[in-house]
ZAFIZA-955262 format. One record per residue (C-alpha): residue in three letters; z, x, y. Coordinates in steps of 0.1 Angstrom, whole numbers, padded with zeros to 4 digits, always signed. Layout:
<pts>
ALAZXY/...
</pts>
This chain:
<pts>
UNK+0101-0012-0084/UNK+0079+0012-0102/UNK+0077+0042-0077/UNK+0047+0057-0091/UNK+0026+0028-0097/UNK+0033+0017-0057/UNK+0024+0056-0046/UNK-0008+0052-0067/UNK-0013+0019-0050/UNK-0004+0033-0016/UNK-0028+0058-0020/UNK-0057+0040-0028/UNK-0053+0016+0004/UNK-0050+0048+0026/UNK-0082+0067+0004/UNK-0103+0036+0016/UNK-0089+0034+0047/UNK-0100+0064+0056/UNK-0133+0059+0040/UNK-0133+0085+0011/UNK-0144+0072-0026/UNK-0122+0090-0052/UNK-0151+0120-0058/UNK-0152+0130-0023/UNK-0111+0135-0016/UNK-0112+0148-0052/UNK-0136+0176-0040/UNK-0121+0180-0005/UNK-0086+0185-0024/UNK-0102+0211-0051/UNK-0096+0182-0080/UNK-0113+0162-0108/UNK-0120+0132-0097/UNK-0104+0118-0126/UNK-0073+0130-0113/UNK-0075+0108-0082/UNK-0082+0081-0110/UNK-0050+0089-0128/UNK-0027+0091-0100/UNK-0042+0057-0084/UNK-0035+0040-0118/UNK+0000+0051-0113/UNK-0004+0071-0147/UNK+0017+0105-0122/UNK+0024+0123-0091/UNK+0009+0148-0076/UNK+0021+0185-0079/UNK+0032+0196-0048/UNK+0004+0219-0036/UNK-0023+0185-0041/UNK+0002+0164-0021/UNK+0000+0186+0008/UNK-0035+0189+0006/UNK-0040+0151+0002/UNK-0021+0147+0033/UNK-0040+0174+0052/UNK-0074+0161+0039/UNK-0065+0122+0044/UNK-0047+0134+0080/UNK-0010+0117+0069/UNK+0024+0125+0068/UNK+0039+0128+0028/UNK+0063+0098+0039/UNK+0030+0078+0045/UNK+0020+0078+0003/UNK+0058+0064+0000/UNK+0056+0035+0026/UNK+0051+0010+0003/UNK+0072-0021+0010/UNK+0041-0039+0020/UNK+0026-0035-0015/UNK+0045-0069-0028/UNK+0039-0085-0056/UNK+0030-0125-0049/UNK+0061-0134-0064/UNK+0082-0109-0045/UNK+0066-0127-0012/UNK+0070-0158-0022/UNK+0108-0151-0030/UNK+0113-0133+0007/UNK+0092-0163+0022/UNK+0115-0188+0009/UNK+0144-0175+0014/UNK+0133-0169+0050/UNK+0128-0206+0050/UNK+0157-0219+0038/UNK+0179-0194+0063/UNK+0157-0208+0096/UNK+0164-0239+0115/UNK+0147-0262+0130/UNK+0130-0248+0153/UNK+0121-0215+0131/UNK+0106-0237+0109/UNK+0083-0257+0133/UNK+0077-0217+0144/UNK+0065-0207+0110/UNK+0042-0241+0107/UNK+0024-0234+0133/UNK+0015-0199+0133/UNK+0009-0205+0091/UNK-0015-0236+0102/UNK-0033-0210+0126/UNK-0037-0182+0106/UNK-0049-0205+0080/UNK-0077-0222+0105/UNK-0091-0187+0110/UNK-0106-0182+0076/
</pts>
């Protein structure tokens, strides 16, 4: 797991979230906005005094730009979803049908 790619990633998904682009948290957090570039590409971190402003600015706790187990890769899911499937049983499995089948009907 490459730490600093996934806080790069993790940051973009939260900069969008919140609606910024990367010029306007650049200028709310006194940065280029090539710098928001950089550190979404995973290319570093942020010093210390930009982290807390980021988290200030984007109104987050520092352990939010870390939560990044979500950020899987489609192989990664695919290995946790199969090994989820081969662990359930029966009736796990009819489970997992089912609510695939429905989410799969909403599109």
């Amino acid at each position: 797991m490459d730490i600093i790619k996934n806080f790069g990633r993790r940051l973009r998904e939260i900069r969008k979230s919140k609606g910024y682009n990367q010029s306007q948290l650049a200028g709310a957090i006194g940065v280029e906005a090539n710098a928001i570039s950089q550190l979404e590409l995973g290319e570093r971190l942020p010093k210390k005094e930009n982290l807390e402003k980021l988290c200030k600015v984007l109104e987050i706790e520092p352990k939010d730009l870390f939560d990044f187990g979500h950020l899987k890769t489609k192989e990664e899911l695919l290995k946790d979803i199969t090994k989820l499937i081969e662990d359930a049983d029966l009736k796990e499995l009819q489970y997992f049908h089912k609510m695939i089948v429905a989410i799969r009907e909403m599109k």
